[in-house]
Each structure stands twice: as structure tokens, then as C-alpha cells.
mmCIF file of the C-alpha atoms, coordinates in Angstrom:
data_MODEL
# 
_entry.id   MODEL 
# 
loop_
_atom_site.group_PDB 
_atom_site.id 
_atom_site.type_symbol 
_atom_site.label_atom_id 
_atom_site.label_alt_id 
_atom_site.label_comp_id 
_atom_site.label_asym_id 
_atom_site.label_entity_id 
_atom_site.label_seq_id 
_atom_site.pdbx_PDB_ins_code 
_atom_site.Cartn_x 
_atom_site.Cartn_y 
_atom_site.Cartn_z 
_atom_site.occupancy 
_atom_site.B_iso_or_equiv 
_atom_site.pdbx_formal_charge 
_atom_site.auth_seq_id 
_atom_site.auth_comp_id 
_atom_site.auth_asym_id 
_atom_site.auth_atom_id 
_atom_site.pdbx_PDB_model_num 
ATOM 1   C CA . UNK A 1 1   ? 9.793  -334.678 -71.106 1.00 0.00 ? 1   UNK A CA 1 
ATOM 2   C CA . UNK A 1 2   ? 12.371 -332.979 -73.576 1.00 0.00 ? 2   UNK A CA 1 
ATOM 3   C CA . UNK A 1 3   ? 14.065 -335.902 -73.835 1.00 0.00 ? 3   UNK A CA 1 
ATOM 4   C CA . UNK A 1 4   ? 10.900 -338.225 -74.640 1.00 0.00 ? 4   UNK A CA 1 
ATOM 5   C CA . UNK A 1 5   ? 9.967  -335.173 -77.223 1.00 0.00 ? 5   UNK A CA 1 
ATOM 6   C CA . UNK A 1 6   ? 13.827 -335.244 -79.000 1.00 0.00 ? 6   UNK A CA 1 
ATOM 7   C CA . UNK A 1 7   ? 13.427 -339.525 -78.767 1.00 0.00 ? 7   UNK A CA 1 
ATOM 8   C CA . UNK A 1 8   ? 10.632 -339.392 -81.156 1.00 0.00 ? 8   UNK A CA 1 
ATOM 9   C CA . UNK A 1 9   ? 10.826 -336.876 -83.074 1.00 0.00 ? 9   UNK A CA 1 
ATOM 10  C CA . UNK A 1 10  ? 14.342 -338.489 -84.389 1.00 0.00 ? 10  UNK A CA 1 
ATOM 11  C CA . UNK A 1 11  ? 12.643 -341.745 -84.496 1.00 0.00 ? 11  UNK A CA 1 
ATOM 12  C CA . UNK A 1 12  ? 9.750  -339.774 -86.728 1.00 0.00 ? 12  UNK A CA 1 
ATOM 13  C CA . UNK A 1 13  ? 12.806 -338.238 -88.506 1.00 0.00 ? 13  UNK A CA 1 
ATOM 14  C CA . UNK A 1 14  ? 14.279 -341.853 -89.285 1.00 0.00 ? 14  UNK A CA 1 
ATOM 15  C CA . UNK A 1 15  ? 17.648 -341.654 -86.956 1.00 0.00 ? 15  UNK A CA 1 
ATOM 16  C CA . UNK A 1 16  ? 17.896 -345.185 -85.371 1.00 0.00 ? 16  UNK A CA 1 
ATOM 17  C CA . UNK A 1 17  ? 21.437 -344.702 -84.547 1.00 0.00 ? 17  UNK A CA 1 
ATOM 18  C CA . UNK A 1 18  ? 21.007 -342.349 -81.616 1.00 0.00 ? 18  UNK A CA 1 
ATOM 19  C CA . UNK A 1 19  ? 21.015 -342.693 -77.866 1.00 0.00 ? 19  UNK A CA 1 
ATOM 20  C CA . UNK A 1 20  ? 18.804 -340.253 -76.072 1.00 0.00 ? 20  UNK A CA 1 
ATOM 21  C CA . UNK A 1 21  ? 19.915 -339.665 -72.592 1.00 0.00 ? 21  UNK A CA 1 
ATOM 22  C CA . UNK A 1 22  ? 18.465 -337.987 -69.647 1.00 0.00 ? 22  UNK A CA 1 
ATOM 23  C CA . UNK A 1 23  ? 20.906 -337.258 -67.476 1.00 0.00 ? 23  UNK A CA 1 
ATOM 24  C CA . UNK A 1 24  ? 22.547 -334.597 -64.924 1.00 0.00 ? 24  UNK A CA 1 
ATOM 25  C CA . UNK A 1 25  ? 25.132 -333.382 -68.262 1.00 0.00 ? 25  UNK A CA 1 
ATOM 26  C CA . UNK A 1 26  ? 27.305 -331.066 -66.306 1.00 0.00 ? 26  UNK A CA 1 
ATOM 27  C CA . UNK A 1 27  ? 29.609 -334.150 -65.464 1.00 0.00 ? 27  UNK A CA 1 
ATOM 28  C CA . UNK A 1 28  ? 29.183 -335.560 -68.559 1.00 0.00 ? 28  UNK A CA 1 
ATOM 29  C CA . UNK A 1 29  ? 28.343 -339.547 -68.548 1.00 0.00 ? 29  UNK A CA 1 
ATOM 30  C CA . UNK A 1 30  ? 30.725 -341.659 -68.210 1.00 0.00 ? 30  UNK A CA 1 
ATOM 31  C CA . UNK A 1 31  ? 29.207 -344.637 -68.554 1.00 0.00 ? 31  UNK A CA 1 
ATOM 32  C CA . UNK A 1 32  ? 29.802 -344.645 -72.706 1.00 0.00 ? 32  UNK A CA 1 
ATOM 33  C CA . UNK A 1 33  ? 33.275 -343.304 -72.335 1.00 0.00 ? 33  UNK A CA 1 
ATOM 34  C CA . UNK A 1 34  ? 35.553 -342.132 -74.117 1.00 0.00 ? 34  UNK A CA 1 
ATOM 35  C CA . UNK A 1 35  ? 34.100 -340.128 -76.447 1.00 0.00 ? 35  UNK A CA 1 
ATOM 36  C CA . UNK A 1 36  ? 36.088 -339.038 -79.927 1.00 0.00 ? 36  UNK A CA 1 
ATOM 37  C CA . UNK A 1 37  ? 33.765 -335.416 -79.460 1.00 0.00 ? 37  UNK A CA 1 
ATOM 38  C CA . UNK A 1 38  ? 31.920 -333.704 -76.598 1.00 0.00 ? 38  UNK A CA 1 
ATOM 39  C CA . UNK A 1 39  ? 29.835 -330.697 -78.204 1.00 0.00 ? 39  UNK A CA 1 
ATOM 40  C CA . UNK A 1 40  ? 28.543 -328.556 -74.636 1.00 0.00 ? 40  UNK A CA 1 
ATOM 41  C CA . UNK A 1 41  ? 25.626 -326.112 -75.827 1.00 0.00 ? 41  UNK A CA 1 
ATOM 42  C CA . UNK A 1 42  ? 25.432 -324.870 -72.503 1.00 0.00 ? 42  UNK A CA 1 
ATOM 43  C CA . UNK A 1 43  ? 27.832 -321.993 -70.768 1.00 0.00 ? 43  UNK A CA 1 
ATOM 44  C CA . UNK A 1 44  ? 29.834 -323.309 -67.884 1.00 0.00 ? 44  UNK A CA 1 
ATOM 45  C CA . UNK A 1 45  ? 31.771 -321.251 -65.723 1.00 0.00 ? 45  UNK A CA 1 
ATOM 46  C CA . UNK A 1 46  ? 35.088 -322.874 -66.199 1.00 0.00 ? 46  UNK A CA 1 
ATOM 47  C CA . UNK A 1 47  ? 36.114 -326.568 -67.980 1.00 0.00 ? 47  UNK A CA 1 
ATOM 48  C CA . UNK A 1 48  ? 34.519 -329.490 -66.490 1.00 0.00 ? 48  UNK A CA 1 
ATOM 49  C CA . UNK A 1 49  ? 37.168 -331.763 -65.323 1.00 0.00 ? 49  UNK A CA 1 
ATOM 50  C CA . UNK A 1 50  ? 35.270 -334.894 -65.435 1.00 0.00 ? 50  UNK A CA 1 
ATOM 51  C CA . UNK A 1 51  ? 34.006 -333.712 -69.057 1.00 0.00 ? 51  UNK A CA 1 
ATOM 52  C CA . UNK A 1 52  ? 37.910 -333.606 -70.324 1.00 0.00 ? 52  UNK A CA 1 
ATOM 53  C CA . UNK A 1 53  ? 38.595 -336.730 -69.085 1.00 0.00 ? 53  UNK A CA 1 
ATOM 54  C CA . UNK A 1 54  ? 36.132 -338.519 -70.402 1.00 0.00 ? 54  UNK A CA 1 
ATOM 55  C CA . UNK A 1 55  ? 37.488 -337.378 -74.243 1.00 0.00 ? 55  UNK A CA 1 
ATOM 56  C CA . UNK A 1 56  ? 39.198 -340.118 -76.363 1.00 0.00 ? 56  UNK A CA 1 
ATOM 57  C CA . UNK A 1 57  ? 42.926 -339.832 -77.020 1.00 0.00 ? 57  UNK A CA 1 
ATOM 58  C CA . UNK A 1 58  ? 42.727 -337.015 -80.431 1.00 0.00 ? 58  UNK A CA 1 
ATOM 59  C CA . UNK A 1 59  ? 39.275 -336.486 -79.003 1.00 0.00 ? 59  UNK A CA 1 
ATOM 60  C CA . UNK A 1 60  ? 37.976 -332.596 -79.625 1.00 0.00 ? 60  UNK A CA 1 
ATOM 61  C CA . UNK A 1 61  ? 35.185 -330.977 -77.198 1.00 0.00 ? 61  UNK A CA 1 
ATOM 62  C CA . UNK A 1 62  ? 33.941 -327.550 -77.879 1.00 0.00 ? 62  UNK A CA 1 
ATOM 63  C CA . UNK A 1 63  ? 32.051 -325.421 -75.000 1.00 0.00 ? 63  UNK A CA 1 
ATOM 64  C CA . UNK A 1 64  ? 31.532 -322.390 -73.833 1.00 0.00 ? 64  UNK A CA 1 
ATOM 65  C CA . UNK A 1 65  ? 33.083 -320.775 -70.921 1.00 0.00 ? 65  UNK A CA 1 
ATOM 66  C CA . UNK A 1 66  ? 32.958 -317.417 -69.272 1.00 0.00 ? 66  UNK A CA 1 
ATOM 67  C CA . UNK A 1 67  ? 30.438 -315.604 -66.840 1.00 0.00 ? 67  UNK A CA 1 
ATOM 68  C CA . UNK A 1 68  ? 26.488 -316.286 -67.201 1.00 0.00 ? 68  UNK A CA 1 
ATOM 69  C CA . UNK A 1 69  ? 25.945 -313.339 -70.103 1.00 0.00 ? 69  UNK A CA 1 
ATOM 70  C CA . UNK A 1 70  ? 29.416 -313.391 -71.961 1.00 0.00 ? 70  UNK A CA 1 
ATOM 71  C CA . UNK A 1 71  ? 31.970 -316.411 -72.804 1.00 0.00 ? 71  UNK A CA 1 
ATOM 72  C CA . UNK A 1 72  ? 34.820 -317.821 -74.620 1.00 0.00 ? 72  UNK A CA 1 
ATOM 73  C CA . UNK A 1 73  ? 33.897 -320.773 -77.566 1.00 0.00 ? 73  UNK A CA 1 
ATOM 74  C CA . UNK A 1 74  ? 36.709 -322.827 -76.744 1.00 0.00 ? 74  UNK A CA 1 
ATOM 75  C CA . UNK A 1 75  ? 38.013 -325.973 -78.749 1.00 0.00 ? 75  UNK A CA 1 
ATOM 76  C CA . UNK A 1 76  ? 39.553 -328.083 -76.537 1.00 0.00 ? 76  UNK A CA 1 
ATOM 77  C CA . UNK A 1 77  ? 41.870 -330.818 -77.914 1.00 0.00 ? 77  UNK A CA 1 
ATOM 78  C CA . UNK A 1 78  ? 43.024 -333.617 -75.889 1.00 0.00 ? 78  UNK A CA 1 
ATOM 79  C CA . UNK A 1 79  ? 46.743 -335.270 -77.160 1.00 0.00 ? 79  UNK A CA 1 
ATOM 80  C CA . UNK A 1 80  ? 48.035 -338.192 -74.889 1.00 0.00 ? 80  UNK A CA 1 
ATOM 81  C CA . UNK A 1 81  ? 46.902 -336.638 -71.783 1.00 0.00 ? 81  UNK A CA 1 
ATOM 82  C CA . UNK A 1 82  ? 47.698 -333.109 -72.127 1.00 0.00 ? 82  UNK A CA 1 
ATOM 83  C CA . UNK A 1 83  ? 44.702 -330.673 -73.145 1.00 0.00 ? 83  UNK A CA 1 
ATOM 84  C CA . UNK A 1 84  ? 45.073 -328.275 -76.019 1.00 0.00 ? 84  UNK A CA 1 
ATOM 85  C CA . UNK A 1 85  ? 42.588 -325.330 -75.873 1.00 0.00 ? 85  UNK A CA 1 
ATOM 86  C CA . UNK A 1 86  ? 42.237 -322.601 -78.598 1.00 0.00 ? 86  UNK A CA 1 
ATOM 87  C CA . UNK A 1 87  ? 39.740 -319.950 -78.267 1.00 0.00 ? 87  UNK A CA 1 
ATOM 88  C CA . UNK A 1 88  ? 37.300 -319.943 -81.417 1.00 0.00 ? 88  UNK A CA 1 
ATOM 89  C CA . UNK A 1 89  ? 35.427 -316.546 -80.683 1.00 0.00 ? 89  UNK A CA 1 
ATOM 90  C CA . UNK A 1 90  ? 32.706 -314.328 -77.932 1.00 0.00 ? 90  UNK A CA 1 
ATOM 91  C CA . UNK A 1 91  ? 29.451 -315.972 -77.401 1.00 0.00 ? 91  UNK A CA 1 
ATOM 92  C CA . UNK A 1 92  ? 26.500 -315.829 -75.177 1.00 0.00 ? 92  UNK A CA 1 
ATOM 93  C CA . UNK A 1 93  ? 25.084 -319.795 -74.791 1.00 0.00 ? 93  UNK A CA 1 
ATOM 94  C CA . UNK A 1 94  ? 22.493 -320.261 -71.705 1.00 0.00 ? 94  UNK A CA 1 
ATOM 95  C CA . UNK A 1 95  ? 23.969 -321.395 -68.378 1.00 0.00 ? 95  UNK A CA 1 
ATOM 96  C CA . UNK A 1 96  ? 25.048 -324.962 -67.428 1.00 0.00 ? 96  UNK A CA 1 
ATOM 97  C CA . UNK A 1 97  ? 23.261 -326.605 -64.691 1.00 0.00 ? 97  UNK A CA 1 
ATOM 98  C CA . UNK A 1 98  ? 24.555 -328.567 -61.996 1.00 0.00 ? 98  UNK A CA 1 
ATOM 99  C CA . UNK A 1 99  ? 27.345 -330.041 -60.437 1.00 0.00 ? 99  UNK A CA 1 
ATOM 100 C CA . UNK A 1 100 ? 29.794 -328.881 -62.875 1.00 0.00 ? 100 UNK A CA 1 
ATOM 101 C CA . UNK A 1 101 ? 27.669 -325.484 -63.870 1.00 0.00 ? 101 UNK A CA 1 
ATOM 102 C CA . UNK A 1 102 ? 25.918 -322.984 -62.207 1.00 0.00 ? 102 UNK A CA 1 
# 
């Protein structure tokens, strides 16, 4: 249902250039991969391993990461095949769910 309500209301809004996917998001979807940026707006408890590989050569995720009520914005950028990570600053996002989450 949140997905059918975020579908049209960006149709309503005029975006035609977006996919709207409903999908388990904790493993991130590889199906359209690799992706140049990954933008997680939900805390996981560590970095999603499928998530990081599925990032482009010079691709750039940001997420969360840290315990249920406290974590870590990190900016994680991937160079050849080696990960980068900086920590941007605290945060409190809602959990991740599923395979890859909580």
C-alpha cells in the first residue's frame, strides 16, 4: 500500500522517471545493479554486505548503523573493490527490517 500511495503521488507530482519498488530492502535489489548511490533511511545493525556490493565502482551509499535507539551516519565509498567509510555524525533513524536488519 505505501508503495501504491508514493507511485502516484509522484505520478500526481509529474516524476515519470522513477521506479517504485516493493521489495524486502534490507538486501538491497539486485536486479538493477550497480547502483552509482544507495541512500538507506533505515538503521541497520551493521553494513549490509549484499548492499556494498551492489554499489558501482566510485559509487557512495550512506546509512545508518548502530544499535536500535542510537547510530553512526556513515558514508561509505566504494574505490575498485575496497570500501571507504567515514563517519558523518550520531543519529537515531527507525530500524531496518529483514534479512539484513533487525
Amino acid at each position: 500500500q505505501l508503495a501504491d500511495y508514493a507511485k502516484a503521488n509522484l505520478e500526481k507530482t509529474g516524476y515519470v522517471n522513477v521506479e517504485v519498488i516493493h521489495h524486502e530492502g534490507s538486501r538491497g535489489y539486485d536486479n538493477k545493479a550497480p547502483y552509482d548511490r544507495i541512500i538507506v533511511t533505515a538503521a541497520a545493525p551493521k553494513i549490509p554486505g549484499e548492499l556494498t556490493q551492489q554499489l558501482a565502482d566510485d559509487g557512495l551509499m550512506l546509512i545508518p548503523v548502530g544499535s536500535k535507539f542510537m547510530q553512526t551516519l556513515l558514508s561509505l565509498h566504494k574505490k575498485k573493490d575496497k570500501i571507504v567509510e567515514k563517519e558523518i555524525c550520531g543519529c537515531v533513524f527507525v530500524p531496518l527490517i529483514g534479512e539484513e536488519g533487525w
